[in-house]
LUMKE-129998 format. One line per field, with one value per residue (C-alpha): y negated, x, z negated; residue number from 1; residue in one letter. Coordinates in Angstrom, 3 decimals. Each point is the difference from the previous one (the first is absolute). Example, Ala and Ser with C-alpha at 12.3 -4.5 7.8 and 13.67 -1.06 7.14 Angstrom:
v = 4.500 | -3.440 .
u = 12.300 | 1.370 .
w = -7.800 | 0.660 .
num = 1 | 2 .
residu = a | s .
//
This chain:
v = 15.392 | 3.268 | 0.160 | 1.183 | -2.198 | -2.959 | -1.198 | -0.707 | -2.487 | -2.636 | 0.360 | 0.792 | -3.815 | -1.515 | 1.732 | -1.266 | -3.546 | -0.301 | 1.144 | -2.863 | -2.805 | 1.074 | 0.199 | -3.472 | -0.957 | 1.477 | -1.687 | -3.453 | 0.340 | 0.956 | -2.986 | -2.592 | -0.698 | -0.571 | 3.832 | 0.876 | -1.981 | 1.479 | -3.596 | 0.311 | 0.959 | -2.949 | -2.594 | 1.801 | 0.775 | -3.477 | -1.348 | 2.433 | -0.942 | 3.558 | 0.908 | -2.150 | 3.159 | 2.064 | -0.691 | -1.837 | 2.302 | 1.927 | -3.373 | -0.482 | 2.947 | 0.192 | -3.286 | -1.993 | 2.490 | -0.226 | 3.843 | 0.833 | -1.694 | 1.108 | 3.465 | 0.087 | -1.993 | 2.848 | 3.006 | -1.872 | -0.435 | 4.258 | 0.850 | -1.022 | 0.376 | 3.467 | 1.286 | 0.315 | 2.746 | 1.680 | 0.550 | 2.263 | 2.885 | 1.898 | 0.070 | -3.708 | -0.363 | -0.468 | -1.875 | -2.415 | -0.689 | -0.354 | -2.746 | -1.753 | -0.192 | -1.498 | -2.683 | -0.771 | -0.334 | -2.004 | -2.202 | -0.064 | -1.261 | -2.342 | -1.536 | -0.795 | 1.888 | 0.956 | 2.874 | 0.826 | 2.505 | 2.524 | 0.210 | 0.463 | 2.697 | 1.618 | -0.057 | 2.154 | 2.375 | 0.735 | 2.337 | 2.111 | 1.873 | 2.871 | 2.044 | 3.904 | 0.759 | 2.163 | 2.018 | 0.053 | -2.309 | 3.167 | 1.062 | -3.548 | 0.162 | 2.863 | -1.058 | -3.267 | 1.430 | 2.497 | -3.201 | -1.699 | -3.153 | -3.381 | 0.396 | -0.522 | 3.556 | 1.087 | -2.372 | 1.692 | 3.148 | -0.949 | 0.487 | -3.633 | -1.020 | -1.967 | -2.002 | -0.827 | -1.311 | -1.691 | -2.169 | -0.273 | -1.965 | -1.825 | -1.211 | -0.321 | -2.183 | -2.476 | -0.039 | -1.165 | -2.385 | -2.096 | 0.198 | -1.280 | -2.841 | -0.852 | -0.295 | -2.713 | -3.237 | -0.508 | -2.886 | 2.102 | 2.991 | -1.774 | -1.212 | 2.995 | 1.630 | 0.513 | -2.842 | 2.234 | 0.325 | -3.485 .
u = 5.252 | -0.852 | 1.215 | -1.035 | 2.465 | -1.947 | -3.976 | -2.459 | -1.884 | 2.285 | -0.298 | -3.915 | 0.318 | 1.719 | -2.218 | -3.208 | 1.633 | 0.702 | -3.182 | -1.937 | 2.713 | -0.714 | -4.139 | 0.278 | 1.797 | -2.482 | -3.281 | 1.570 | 0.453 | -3.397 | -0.473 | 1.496 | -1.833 | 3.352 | 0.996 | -3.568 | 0.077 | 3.982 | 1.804 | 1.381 | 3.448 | 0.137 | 0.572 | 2.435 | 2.393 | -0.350 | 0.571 | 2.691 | 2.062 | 0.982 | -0.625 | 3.218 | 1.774 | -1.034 | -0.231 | -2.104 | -2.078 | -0.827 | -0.598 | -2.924 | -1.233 | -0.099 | -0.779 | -1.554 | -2.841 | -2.962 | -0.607 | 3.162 | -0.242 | -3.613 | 1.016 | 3.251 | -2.247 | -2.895 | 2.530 | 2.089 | -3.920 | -0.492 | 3.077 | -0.533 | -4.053 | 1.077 | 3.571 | -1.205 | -1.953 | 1.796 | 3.206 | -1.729 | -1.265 | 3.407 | -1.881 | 0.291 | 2.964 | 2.760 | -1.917 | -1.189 | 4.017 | 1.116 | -3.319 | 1.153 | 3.863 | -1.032 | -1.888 | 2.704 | 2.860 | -2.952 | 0.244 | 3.440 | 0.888 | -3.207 | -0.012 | 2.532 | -1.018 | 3.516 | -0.219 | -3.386 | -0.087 | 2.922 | -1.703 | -3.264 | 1.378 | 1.613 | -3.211 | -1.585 | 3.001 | -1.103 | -3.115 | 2.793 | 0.929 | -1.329 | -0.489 | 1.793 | -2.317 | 3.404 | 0.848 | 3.628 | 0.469 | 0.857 | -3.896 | -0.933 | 1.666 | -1.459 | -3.660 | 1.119 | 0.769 | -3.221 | -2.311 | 2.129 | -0.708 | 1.856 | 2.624 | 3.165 | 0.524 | -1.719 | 2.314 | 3.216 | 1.564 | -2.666 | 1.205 | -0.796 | 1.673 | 3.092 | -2.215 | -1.941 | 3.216 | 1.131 | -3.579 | 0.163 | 3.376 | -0.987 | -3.206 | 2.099 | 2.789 | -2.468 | -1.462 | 3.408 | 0.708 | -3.133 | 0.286 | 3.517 | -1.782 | -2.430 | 3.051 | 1.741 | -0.952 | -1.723 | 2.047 | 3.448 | -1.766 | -0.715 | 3.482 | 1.102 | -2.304 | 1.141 | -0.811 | -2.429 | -2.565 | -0.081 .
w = -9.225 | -2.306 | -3.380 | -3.245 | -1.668 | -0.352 | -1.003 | 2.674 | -1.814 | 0.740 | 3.938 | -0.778 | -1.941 | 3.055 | 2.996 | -1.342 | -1.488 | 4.375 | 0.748 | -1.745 | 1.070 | 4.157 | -1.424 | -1.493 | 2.667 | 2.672 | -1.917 | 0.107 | 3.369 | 0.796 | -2.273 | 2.904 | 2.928 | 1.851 | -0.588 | 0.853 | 3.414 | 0.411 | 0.287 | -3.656 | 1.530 | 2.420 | -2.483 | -2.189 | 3.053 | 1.355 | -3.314 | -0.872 | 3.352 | -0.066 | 3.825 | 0.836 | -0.670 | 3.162 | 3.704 | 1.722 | 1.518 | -3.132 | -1.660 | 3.182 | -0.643 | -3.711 | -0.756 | 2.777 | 0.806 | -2.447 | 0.780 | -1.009 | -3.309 | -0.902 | 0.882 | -2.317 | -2.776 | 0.207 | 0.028 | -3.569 | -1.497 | 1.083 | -1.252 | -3.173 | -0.429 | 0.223 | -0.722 | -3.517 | 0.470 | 2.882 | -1.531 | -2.760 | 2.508 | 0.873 | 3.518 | 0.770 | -2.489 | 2.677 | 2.627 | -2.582 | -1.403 | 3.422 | 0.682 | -2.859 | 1.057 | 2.872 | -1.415 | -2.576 | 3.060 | 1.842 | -3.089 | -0.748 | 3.717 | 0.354 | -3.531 | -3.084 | -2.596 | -1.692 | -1.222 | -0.252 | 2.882 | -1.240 | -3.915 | 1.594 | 2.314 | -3.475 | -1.424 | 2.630 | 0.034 | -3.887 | 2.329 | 0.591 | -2.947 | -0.314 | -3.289 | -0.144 | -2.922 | -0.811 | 2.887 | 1.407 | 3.043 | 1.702 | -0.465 | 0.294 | 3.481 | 1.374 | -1.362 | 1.666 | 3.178 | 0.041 | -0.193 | 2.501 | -2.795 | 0.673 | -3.047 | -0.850 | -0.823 | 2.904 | 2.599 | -1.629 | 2.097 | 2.919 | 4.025 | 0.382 | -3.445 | 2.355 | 1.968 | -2.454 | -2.915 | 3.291 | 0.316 | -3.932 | 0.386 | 2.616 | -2.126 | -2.848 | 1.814 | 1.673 | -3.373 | -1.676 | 2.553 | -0.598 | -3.576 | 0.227 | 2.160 | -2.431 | -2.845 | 1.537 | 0.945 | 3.091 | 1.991 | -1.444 | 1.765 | 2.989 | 0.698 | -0.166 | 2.621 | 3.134 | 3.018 | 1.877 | -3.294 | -0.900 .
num = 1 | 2 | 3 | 4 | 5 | 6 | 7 | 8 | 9 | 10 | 11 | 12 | 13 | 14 | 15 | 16 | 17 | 18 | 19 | 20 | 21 | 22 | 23 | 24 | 25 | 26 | 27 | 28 | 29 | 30 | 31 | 32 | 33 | 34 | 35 | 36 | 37 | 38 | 39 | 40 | 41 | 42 | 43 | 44 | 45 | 46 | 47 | 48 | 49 | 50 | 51 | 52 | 53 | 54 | 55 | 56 | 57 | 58 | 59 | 60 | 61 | 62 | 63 | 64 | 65 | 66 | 67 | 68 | 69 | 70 | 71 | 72 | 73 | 74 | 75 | 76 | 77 | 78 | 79 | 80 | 81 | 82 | 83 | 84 | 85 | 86 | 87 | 88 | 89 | 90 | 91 | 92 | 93 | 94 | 95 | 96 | 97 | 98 | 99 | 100 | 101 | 102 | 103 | 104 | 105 | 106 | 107 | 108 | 109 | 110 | 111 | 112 | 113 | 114 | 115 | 116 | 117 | 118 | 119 | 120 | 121 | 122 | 123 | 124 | 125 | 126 | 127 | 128 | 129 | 130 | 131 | 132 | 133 | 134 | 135 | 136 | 137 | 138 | 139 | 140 | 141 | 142 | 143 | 144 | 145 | 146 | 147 | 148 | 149 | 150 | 151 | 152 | 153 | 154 | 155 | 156 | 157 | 158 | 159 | 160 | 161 | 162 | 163 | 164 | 165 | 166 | 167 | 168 | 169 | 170 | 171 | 172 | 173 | 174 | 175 | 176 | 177 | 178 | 179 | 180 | 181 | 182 | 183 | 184 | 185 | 186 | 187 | 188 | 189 | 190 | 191 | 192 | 193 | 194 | 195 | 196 | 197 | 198 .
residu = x | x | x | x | x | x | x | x | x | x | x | x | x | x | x | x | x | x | x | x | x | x | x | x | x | x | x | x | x | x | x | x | x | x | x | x | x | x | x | x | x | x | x | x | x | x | x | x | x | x | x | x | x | x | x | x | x | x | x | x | x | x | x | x | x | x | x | x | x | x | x | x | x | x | x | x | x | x | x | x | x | x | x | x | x | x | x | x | x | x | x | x | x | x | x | x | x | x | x | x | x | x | x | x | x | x | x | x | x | x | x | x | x | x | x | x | x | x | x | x | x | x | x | x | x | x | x | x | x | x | x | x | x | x | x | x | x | x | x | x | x | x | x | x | x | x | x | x | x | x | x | x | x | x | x | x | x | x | x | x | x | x | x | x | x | x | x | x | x | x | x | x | x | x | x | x | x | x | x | x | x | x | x | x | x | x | x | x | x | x | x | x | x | x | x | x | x | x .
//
């Protein structure tokens, strides 16, 4: 998003108030010797019951290999020792939004965290907004596309702009469907899932 229309400061407020929430979040962990030795996400999946939601061969995999679990537990803990300062470089910017995605569907469909995962998500989109610093979007577009930068300006009028609105709704529409999952109650929700999920 370009625009000259409104103040950065308030996106400049929100970027760093994320940054320190995923840095107090990563020190803690470091803190806890069951993040440290990667079974931290064993007990809050067992405890959460959540894996009775998938297949049992993703539930063997997943849950009933120690590997598995120390593996997922280490790449949360990297994730968020470091997203902080990746997502500042424009470099690393994309790579490090699309890490932290992941993680948040990883928690969304492992844990129950309400809606935690979709305002955590909005806070990270806050990294993209851009200033114009009062060009016209039509400058701020070309600029955009000389840089070859990961902006919203820069994605507009693009060859690949279809496929890329068409992965956008997708995201968007799996997105709505689990927050319209966590809104309800959970046994309502349940009877009305189809036989093959439950």
């Amino acid at each position: 998003v370009c625009s000259s229309d409104l103040p950065m400061w308030p996106f400049r407020l929100w970027q760093i108030y994320v940054c320190l929430i995923y840095l107090g979040a990563a020190i803690g962990k470091f803190n806890s010797p069951e993040w440290r030795n990667g079974t931290a996400l064993s007990w809050c999946w067992y405890d959460e019951g959540m894996g009775r939601y998938y297949p049992s061969f993703v539930i063997e995999i997943l849950y009933n290999r120690m590997i598995a679990i120390k593996v997922q537990t280490w790449l949360s803990l990297l994730i968020e020792s470091f997203c902080f300062i990746t997502i500042w470089p424009l470099s690393t910017r994309k790579w490090t939004f699309i890490a932290i995605v992941v993680l948040h569907i990883g928690i969304e469909l492992c844990l129950l965290m309400h809606i935690f995962e979709y305002l955590s998500v909005l806070g990270w989109v806050c990294f993209f907004v851009y200033p114009n610093d009062g060009k016209s979007n039509k400058d701020n577009f070309e600029e955009n596309k000389t840089k070859k930068s990961w902006t919203g300006c820069a994605i507009l009028g693009t060859p690949g702009f279809r496929k890329k609105k068409l992965i956008e709704s997708i995201v968007a529409g799996a997105l709505l469907y689990l927050l319209i999952y966590d809104a309800f109650p959970r046994r309502e929700v349940e009877r009305g899932m189809p036989y093959f999920l439950k």
